[in-house]
C-alpha positions in Angstrom: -30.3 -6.7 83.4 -30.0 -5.3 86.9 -25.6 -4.3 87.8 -24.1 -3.5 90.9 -21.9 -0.3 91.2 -18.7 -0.6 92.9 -19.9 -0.4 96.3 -22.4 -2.9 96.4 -20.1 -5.3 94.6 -17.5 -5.0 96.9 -20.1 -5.6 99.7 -21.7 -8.8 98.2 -18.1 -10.2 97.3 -17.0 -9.5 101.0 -20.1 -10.7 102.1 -19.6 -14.0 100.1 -16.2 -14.5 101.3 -17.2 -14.4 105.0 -19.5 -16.9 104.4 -17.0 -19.1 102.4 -14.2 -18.7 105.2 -17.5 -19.9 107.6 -18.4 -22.5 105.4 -15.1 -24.0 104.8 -14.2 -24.0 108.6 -17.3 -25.8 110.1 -16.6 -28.2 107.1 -13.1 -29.1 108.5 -14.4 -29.2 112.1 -16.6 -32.2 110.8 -14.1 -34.2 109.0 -11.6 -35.8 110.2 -8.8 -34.3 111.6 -6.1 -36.7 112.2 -2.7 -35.3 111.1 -3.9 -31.6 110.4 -4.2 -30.9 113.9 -0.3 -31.4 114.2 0.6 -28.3 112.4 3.1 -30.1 109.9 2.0 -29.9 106.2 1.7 -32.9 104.2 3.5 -31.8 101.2 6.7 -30.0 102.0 7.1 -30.8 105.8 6.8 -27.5 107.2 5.6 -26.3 110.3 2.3 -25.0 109.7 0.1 -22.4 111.1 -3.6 -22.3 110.0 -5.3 -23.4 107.4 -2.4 -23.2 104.8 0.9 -24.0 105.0 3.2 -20.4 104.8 6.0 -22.6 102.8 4.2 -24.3 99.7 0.4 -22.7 100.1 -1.2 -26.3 100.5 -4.1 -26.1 102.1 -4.8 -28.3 105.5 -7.3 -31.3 104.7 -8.0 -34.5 106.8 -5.9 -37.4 105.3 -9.1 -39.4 105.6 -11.8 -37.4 104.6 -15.9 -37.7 105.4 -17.9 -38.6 102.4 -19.6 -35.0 103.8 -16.1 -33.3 103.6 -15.8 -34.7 100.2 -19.2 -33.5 99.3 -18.3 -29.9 100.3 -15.3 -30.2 98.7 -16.7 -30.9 95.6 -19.2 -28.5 95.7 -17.2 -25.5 97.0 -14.5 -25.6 93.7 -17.4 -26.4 91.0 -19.3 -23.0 92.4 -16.5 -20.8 93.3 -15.2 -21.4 89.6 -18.6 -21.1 87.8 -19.3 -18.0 90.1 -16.3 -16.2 88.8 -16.7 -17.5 85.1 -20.6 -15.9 85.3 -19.6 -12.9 87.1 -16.7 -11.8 85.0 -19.0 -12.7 82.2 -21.7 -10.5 83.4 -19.2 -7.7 83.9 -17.5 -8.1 80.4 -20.5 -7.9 78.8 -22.4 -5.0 80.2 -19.1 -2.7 82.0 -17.0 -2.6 79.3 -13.4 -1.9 80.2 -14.2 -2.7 83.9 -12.5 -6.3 84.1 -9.3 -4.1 83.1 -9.9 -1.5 85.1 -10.0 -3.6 88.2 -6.9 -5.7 87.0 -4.9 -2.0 86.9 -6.1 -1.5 90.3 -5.0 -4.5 91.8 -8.6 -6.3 92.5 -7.8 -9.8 90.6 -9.2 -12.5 93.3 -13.2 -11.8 92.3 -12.5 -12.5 89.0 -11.4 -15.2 85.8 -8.0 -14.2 85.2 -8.2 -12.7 81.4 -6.0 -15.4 79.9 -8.6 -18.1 80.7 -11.6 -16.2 80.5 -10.4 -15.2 76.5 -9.8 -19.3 76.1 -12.7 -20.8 77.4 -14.8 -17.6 75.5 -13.0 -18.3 72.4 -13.4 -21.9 72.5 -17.3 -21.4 73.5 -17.6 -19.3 70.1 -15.7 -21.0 67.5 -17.9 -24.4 68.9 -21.2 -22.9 68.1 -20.1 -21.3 64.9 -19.1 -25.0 63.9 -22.5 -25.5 64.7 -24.9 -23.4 64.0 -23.1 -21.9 61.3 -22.4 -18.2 63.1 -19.6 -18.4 60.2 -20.3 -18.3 57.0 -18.5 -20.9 54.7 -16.7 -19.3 51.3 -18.3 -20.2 48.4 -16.6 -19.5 45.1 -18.3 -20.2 41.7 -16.7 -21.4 38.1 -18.3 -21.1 35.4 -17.0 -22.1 32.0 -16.1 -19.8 29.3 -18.9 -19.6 26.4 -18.3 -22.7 24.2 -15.6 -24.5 26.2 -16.3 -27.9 28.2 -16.1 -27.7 31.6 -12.3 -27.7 32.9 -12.9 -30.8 35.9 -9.2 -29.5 37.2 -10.3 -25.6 37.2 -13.4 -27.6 38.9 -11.3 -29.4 41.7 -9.5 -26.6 42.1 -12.3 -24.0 43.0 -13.3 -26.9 45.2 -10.6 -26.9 47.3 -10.1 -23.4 47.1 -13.2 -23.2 48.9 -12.3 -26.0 51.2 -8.7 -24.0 52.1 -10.8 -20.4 52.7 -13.5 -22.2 54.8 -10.9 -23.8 57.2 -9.3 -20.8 57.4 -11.9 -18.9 58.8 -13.3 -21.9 61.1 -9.6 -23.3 62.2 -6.9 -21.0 61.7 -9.4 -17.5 62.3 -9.3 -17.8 66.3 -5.6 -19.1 66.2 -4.6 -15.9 63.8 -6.7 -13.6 66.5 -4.6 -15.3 69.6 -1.6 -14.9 67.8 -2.6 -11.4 67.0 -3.3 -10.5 70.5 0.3 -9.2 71.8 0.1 -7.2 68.1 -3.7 -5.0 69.4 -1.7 -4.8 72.8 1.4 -3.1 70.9 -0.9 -1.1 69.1 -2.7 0.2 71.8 0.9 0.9 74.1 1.5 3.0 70.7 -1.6 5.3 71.2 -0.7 5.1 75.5 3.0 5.2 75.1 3.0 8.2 77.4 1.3 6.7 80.4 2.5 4.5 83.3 0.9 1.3 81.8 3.3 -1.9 81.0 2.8 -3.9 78.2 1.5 -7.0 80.5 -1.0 -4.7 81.4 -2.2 -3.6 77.9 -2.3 -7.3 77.6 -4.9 -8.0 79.8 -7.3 -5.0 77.8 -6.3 -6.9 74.7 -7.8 -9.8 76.0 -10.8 -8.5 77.7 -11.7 -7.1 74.1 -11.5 -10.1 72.1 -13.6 -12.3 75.0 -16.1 -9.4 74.3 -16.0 -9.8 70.5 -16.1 -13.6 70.7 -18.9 -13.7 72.9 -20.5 -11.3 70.5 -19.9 -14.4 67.7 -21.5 -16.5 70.3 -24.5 -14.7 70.2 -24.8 -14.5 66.7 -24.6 -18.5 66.6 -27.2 -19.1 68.8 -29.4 -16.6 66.6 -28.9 -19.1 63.8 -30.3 -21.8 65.4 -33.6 -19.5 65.5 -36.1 -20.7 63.4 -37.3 -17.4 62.7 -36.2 -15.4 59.4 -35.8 -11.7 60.8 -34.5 -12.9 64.2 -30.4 -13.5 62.8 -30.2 -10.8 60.4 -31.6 -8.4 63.5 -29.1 -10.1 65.8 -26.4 -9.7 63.5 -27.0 -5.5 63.3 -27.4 -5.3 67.0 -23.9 -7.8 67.8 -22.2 -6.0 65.1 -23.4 -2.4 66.3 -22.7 -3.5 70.3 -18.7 -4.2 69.3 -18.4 -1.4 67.0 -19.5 0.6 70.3 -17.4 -1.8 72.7 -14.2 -1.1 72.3 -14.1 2.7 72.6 -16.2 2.5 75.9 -13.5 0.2 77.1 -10.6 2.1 76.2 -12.4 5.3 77.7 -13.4 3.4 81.0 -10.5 1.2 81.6 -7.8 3.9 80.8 -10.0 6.9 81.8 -9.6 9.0 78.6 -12.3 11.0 77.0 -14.8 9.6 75.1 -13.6 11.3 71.6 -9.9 10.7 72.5 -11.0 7.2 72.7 -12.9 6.8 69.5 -10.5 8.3 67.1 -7.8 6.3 68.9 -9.5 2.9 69.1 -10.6 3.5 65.1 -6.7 3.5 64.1 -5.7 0.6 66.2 -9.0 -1.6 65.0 -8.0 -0.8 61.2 -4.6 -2.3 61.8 -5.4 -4.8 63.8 -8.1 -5.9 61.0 -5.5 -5.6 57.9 -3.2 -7.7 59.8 -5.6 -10.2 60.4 -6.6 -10.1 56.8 -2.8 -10.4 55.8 -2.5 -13.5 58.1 -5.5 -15.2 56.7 -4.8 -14.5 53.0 -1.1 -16.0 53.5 -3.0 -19.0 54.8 -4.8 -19.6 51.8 -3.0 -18.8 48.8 -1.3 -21.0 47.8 -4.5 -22.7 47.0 -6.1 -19.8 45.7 -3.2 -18.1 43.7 -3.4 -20.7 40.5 -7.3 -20.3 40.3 -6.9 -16.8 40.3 -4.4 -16.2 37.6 -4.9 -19.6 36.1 -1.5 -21.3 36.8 -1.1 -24.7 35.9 
């Protein structure tokens, strides 16, 4: 996969926005005009200067558009958004800890905001785990004791047991980790507590790690739906391997640390993170699978 460094993606992004500004210019020159010449804004009243109003921000558009104006329109906010969904994609996936990086430095307009590119990631990966199975369902076997009859409430019991664990990973797994979130950020202010950084900021690496990790899930769901038998285990080892090696690259890059200073720190913070994530889950489901486990009534 071909990237651009800094440079050229600085050029192509002001390159783009020249030809957006053009775009959307010659696109209001054809519509029609009839109030927006005036220079009072629709919305809040005020007098306004340009394209947007200094007051509220609403942009100027002809009360009485052109089915071409609408067109453009259209067009211009479905690209502009899927452009910076695939680019900040593109740059999550192969520059870790850039998106951060470029958040601490105050570049934000080229790119998905890190709230909404964790939510529509997240939601993207949990939907083809439901389907392709990315996540494996518990299973939990009974098996009678030597010379007693089958027990059909121990039976009902495992059942749901295994109903309880399964729903746990597939429903309450990505709420636990977006509930987590603020915890990895405290974790990782811990290990950074003597830099600049604010909280809000560790935020945003938070988040850029777990859209990483769940478009690694992704990838392993649409391995699944490989009819091939080596192609998901090999997919598995290389997604698994790729994360392992993610988040100390991004901790390195987006907070400029050295590379061991990063591994050793990022290994602590991952443990924890993990344990409480295991806590959370297992308080989900025991009460369902505390009787079958020490055979309470």
């Amino acid at each position: 996969m071909t990237t651009l460094d800094a440079g050229e993606l600085d050029a192509a992004l002001a390159e783009a926005a020249v030809a957006d500004a053009v775009a959307d210019e010659a696109a209001e020159a054809a519509g029609t005009k009839a109030g927006a010449a005036d220079g009072v804004c629709f919305n809040c009243g005020a007098t306004r200067s340009g394209r947007f109003c200094a007051d509220c921000g609403q942009k100027a558009l002809p009360l009485a558009p052109t089915l071409g104006y609408f067109v453009h329109e259209l067009t211009h906010e479905v690209l502009n958004v899927d452009g910076k969904i695939f680019r900040s994609l593109r740059l999550l996936l192969t520059r870790p800890g850039f998106l951060t990086r470029e958040i601490f430095l105050g570049r934000r307009a080229s790119y998905v905001s890190p709230i909404r590119l964790y939510l529509v990631v997240s939601v993207l990966s949990f939907a083809l785990a439901a389907m392709f199975g990315g996540l494996d369902p518990v299973n939990f076997q009974y098996t009678a004791d030597p010379g007693e009859a089958v027990d059909p409430l121990q039976v009902e019991r495992v059942a749901d047991a295994e109903r309880t664990l399964t729903q746990a990973v597939y429903v309450w797994l990505p709420r636990a980790m977006f509930v987590l979130v603020p915890l990895f950020a405290a974790l990782v202010m811990l290990f950074r507590r003597k830099t600049a950084f604010t909280y809000p900021q560790h935020l945003y690496f938070a988040l850029h790690v777990h859209a990483a990790w769940f478009l690694g899930t992704a990838v392993d769901s649409l391995a699944e739906a490989i009819p091939l038998p080596r192609v998901a285990p090999a997919v598995d080892i290389a997604t698994e391997l790729y994360m392992l090696a993610y988040v100390p690259i991004a901790f390195m890059r987006a907070y400029e640390t050295t590379l061991w200073g990063a591994i050793w720190r990022t290994a602590i913070i991952v443990l924890l993170y993990f344990l409480a994530l295991m806590v959370t889950l297992t308080a989900i489901a025991l009460p369902t699978v505390w009787p079958i486990m020490f055979g309470q009534p």
